[in-house]
Every structure is written in C-alpha cells, then in structure tokens.
N, C-alpha and C positions, 0 to 999 in steps of 0.2 A: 902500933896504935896511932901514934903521931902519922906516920904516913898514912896509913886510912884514911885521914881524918883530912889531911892535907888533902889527899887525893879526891876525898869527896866532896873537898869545897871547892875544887877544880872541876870538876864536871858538874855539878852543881851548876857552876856559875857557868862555864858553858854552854849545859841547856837553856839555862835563863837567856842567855845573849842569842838563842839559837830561836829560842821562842819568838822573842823581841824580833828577833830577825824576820821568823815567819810570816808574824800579823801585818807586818811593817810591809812585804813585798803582797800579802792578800789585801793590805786595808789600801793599799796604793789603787790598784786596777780599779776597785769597787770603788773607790772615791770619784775615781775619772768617769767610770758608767753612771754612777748616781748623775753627775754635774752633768752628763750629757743628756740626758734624760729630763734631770731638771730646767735645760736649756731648750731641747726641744717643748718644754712644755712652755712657754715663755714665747713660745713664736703664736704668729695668729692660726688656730688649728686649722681654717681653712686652705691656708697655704701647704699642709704639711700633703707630703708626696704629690706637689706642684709639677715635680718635674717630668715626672712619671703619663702626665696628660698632652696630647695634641692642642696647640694653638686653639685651635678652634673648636674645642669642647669649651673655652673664659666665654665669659661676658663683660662690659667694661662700662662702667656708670658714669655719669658724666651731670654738670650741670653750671647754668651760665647766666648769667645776668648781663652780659654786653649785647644783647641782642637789643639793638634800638627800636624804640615807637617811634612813627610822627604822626602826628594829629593834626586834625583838619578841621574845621567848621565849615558842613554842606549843608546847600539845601536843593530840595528836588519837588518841584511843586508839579509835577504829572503822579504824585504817590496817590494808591490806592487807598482809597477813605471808604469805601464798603464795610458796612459793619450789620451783623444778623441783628444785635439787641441794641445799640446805644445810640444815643442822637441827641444832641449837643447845637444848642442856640445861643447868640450873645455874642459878646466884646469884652476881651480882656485887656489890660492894657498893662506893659513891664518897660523900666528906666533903661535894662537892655536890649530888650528885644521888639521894642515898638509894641503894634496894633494887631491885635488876634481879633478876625471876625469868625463867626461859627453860624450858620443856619443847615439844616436838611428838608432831603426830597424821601417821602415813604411811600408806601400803599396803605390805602386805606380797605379791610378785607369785611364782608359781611358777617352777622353772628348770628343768625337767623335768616331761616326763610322767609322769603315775601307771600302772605296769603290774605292779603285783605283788598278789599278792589276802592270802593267811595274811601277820600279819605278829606282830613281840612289839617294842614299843618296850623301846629299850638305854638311850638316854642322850639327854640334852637339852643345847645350849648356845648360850648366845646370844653373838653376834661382832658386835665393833665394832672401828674404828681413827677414830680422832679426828686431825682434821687441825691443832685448836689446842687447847690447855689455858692455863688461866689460872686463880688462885686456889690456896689450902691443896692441893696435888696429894695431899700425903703426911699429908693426913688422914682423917675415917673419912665415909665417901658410901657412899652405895647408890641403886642404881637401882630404879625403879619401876614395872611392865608391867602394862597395862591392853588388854581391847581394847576395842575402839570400835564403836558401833552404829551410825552413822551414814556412809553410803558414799560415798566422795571420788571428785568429780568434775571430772574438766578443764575448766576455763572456769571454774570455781563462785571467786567472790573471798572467803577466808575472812580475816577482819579479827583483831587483834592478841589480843584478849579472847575467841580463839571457844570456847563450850565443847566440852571434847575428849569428853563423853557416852562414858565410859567404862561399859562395863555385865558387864566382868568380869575382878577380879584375876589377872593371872600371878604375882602372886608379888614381894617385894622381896628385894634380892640385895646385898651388900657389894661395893665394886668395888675393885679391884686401883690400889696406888702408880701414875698415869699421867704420862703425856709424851706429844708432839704425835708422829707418823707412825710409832708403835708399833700392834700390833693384838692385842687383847684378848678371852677367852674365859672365858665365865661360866656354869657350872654352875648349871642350872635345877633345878626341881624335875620329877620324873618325868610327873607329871600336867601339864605342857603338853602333851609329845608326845602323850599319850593324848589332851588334849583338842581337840588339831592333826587328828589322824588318827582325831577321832572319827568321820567319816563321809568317807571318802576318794571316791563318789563326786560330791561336790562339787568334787574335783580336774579334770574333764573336761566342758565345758570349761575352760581354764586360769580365764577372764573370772569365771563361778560363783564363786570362791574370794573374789575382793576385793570383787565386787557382791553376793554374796548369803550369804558361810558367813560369811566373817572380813575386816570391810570395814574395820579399822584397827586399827594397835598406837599405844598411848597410852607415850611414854618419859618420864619424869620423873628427877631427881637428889633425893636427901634427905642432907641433910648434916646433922653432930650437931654441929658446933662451927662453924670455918671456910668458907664456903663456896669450891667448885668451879665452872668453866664450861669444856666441852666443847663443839666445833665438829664436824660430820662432815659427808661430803659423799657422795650417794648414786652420783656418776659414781664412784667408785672400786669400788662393790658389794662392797662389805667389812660390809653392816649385817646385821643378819637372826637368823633363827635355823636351828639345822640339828638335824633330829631323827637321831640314829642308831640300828637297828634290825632284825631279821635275819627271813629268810622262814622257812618250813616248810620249807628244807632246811638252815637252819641257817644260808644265807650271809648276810653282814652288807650293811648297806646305809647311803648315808647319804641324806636330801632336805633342799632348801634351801626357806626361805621367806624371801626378800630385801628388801630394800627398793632397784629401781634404778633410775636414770635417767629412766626412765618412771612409775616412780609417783607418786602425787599425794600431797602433803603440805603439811602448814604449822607455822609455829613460832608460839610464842602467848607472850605478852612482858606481864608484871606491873610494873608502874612504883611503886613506894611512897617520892616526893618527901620526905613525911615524918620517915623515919628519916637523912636527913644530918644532919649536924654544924651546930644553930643559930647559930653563926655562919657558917654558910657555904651556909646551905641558901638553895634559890631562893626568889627572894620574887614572882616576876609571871608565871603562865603563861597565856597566855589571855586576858589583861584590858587589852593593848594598851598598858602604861604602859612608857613611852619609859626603861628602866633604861638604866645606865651598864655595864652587860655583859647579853650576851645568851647561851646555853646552845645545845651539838648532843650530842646522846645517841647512843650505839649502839643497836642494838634496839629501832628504833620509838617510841625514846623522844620528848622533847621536841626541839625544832626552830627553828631562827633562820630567821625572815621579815624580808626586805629589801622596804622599801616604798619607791617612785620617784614619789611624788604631783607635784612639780615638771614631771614629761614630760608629763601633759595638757594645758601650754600651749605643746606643738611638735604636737599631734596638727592644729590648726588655717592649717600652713605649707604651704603648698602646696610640692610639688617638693623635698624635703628628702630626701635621704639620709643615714645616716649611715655616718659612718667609723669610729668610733672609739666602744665603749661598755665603758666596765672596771668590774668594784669589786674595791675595794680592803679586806682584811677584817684586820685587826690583832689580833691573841691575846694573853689573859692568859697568864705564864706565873708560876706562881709559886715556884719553885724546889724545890719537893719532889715533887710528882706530876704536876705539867703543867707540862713541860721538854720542849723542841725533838724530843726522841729518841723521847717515847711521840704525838706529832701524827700523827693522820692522814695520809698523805702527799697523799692527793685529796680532794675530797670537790666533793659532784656539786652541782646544779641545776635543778628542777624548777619548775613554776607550776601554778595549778587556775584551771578555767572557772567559771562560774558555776553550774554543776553540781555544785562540789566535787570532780570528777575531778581528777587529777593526771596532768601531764604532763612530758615530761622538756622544756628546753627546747631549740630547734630548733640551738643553738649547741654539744649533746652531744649531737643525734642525729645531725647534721653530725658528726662527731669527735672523741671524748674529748679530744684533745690542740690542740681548735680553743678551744673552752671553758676552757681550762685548769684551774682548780681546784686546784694547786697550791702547796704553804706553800713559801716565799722564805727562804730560812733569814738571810741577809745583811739583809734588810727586816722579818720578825716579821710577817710578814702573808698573806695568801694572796689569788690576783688571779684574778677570773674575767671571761672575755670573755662579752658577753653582747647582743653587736652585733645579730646576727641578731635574737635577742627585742626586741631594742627598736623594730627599724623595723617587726618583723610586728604589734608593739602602735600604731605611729605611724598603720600604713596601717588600722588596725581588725582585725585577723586573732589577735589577743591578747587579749583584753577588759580584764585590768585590767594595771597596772604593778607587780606583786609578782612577788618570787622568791621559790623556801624553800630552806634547804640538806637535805641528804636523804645517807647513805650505804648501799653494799649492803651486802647483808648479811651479807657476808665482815667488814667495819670490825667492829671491838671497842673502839676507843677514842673518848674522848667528847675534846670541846673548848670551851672559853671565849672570847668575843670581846668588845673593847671596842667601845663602843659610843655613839650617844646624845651629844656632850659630853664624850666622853672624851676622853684624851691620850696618844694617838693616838686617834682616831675611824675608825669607816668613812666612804671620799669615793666618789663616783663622777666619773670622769674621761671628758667627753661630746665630742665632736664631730662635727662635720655639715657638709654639703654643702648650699646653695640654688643650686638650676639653674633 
C-alpha cells in the first residue's frame, strides 16, 4: 500500500511536470505567431505585401514651399479698355499712385423709327444715372460732349490711350450734386437737336445713323477744384440724349438717341504716376527690380506680376501631376486709406503668350470661386488657386510661368502688396504627384 501510494505520487507528479511541460512548448509558438501578427498589424496596411509590387505600379507625393515668387510692378498702357456695358468719366486722385483721368467714346443707337416729316425742335436733354460716384460729389463739374469721327466696330480692340478724334463740340454743361442709382437730366443747348435732326433721312436705315451720320459721342468730366468719377452702365439704357419737338400740327413729340447694350464703346484711362505724394510715390514700373511692395491700380492702370522661374525644373519629370498650387499675396495696410474695408473683395488672374495676348487663366475660366481670389480678413492676405495653370505650363500648353493680377472694370479700388523680402512675403504652396 505504501508503495502504491508512493508510486502514484510519482507519476502523479510526473504527469503534472509533463503537462507543464506541454502547454509550456504549445503556449511558446502561439505566443511568437500572436506577436507576429500583432506586429504586422502595427505597420501602415498600405505597405503590407509592398514587396510583392513593381516599382512602378507606387506613386510618390510630394510638396514644397521653396519654390520662389518675384513680383513686379508693370504697367502697359496699349491694354484693351473695350468694354460691352461700363463707361466710366472723371479724375481720381491717390498719395500712390498719382492722377486717374477716365472719359469714353460710345454709339449713340436709335429706338424708334423715323416717321414724321415737318418738324420744329422744343428742347434738348441729355439723361444719365450713374451706378457709382466717388470724389468731391458736391463740387462744381461739368460734362463735356463731343462727337466722334471715327465709326465703332465690334471686334475692333480699342486700347487704354485711343484717341477719341472728336471732330465736333456739343457743348459743356454744369452737372448737378450726384449720388450712385439716381438719374439725371441736363439741359442742352438748342442746337444739338437741330444738329441731331439735321438730316433725318439718315435715320432709315436705323444702321446709317452710327455708320455713317453720327458714329460717336465723346463724354468727358471737367472739374474746377475737386475732382469727381462716375460709373454707368449701358444694360440699364438710361444714357443718351432725347430731343423733344412738335409736327406741323402742333403735336409734341419726343426721340431717343441711347447709348445700349448693344453699342460699342470704350473707356480711355490717363495714368500721371507723377503727381503722388514723394514719399510715397512708386518708384519701379517696368524695369523688373525686385521692390519690397508691389502696386494693383483700378483703370488699367499699373499691375502686379507674379513670376514662378523655380517650376522650369518640374517641367523635365516625367508623370507629375499636381495637386495642390496656391499663392499666397499679403497687403500693405496702412491705417488711413488702405484699410480692410476699402480692399477689393476679388481680384482676378490672367497670363500672356508670347504674343503679348492676354488670357484669363484656365483656373477662372473653370470657375471664379475655383480660382479663388479672395482677401482672408483673419490672414491680411489673398489666396489664389492656380493648379490648373501650373500643370498646363508643366505639360508645355502655357509657355511661360507668369501670372498678372488684373480687375473688371466694375473694381475702383487700388491695392498694395508685400513683397520681394518682405515680412510677410508672397509664398507659393506646391504640391505634386509622381506616378
């Protein structure tokens, strides 16, 4: 019994050690495959059986901010001022940028036909409504009517300096206290209508009148102190002159001569840099020297060029796309006239070929709001997307790596950028795809 007992607490305890022993060599393995397991889970899964792929099934993402701007302040006064609806008269005047003159040449189109023969002109008056005013309102201006010898035609590009070849006075006129979306009526002198209706039938067809009698009215502003600027826009057909005048039986009549929608016109924009404030006037237009701010004018004036010379050495990558192409444009403000509230709210984006044409660039003909253009009030800066141009430049379909900023011709306000070396500077923020 003793041995039994002996004997079973020997094997006994053997099994036990045997057991132990067992779990011990299965719990080992499975501990290693768990932890391997658990380790491959720990990697990035896109990597997992990386190695299993050819080279060139990756793609490899990329992105860079040393790609250098430099900026320019140009101006180019052969730019096209043709505009279908807006026409713009006056003198503005800024501590940087000097003397803004504005007058235009339109057509004047018939709105009616001619059916009456005896006639006696009444009264003349010419009718405007101006869509903006800016400057001395409540000073002394007069307007200045001319017409014009030379006949306006669609397609024709008339540039910022065209001569308006005025070849006979209307008359100058005192014009009335203004404000923006009021309309205004100005006693002419008798001898327009007379000289409107000096041969009526040149009225028939309507075409005769703007090709061949009366092929433009020249509008100018003359101001004795202060200057004024007036905005108008011919989709309202509020421009014109209206003769009133009665038949040979006495009944009164009135006829319009308009300027609308359809007539051809342009604004002509005077830039005298000179007259700002020597401290503050510009000092580099044109001559490509890298200043610490660079200038955007209303009116055709002078213009900030953004140069990207760094991207000629992505043009040579094979298989690059890009993702991602911004700039980034930081503003002077300086607390008395260029303050957050007089900024432009957009402002556009254009480039020229080698031609010197200008184009808008493919990222605002895509969508104004793809583009963006917009000042960041929270940042002091304004951010344009400009993706699209850069890869049509990568693939050759751009020719050079320049932008310009450019506004329509609605904008009346100018702006300041730093630039160059500045603090804050313009960046551009690049990135790309290698497939």
């Amino acid at each position: 019994m003793i041995f039994m007992t002996n004997s079973y607490r020997i094997k006994g305890s053997n099994c036990a050690n045997r057991l132990r022993s067992g779990i011990t060599q299965l719990i080992l393995p499975l501990f290693i495959l768990l932890a391997a397991g658990f380790s491959s889970c720990t990697r990035n899964p896109v990597k997992i059986g990386i190695n299993l792929l050819p080279d060139e099934d990756f793609v490899s993402v990329y992105s860079t901010d040393t790609v250098g701007v430099r900026a320019y302040t140009m101006y180019d006064e052969m730019s096209v001022s043709a505009d279908s609806t807006v026409m713009i008269a006056g003198d503005i005047y800024d501590n940087y940028f000097g003397t803004t003159h504005c007058d235009f040449v339109t057509q004047l189109r018939l709105m009616s036909a001619w059916v009456y023969g005896e006639f006696t002109v009444d009264s003349v008056y010419f009718q405007f409504s101006p869509t903006k005013v800016s400057g001395d309102t409540a000073g002394v201006h007069y307007i200045r009517l001319y017409e014009t010898g030379t006949e306006l035609k669609d397609g024709t590009d008339y540039l910022s300096v065209q001569d308006p070849d005025t070849i006979h006075f209307l008359g100058q006129y005192r014009m009335p206290v203004l404000k923006a979306d009021s309309s205004y009526s100005i006693k002419l002198d008798l001898s327009v209508g007379q000289y409107l209706f000096r041969d009526t039938t040149m009225f028939m067809p309507p075409a005769d009148f703007y090709k061949n009698f009366f092929r433009g009215l020249y509008f100018g502003i003359r101001s004795e102190a202060n200057p004024v600027m007036i905005s108008m826009n011919t989709a309202d057909e509020s421009f014109g002159i209206i003769v009133y005048y009665h038949d040979k039986d006495n009944i009164t009549h009135s006829y319009y001569f308009w300027a609308t929608e359809r007539a051809v016109n342009y604004n002509r924009f005077i830039h005298d840099f000179t007259t700002a404030d020597p401290d503050k006037m510009i000092r580099h237009i044109n001559d490509f020297y890298r200043d610490t701010a660079v200038f955007q004018q209303s009116y055709n004036g002078v213009f900030t060029r953004l140069d990207l010379p760094s991207l000629a050495d992505f043009k040579n990558i094979n298989h690059l796309a890009v993702n991602r192409a911004r700039l980034y444009v930081p503003v002077h403000l300086d607390g008395n006239k260029y303050l957050e509230k007089n900024l432009p709210s957009k402002i556009y984006l254009r480039y020229r070929n080698s031609e010197n044409k200008v184009y808008a660039i493919p990222d605002l003909v895509h969508d104004v709001s793809f583009m963006d253009g917009s000042y960041y009030t929270s940042k002091d800066y304004y951010i344009f997307n400009i993706t699209t141009f850069v890869q049509k430049y990568l693939e050759g379909e751009i020719e050079s790596p320049s932008v310009e900023m450019f506004y329509p011709a609605s904008v009346t306000q100018n702006a300041i950028f730093k630039a160059n070396g500045n603090n804050p500077t313009i960046r551009f923020d690049f990135a790309y795809t290698i497939y």
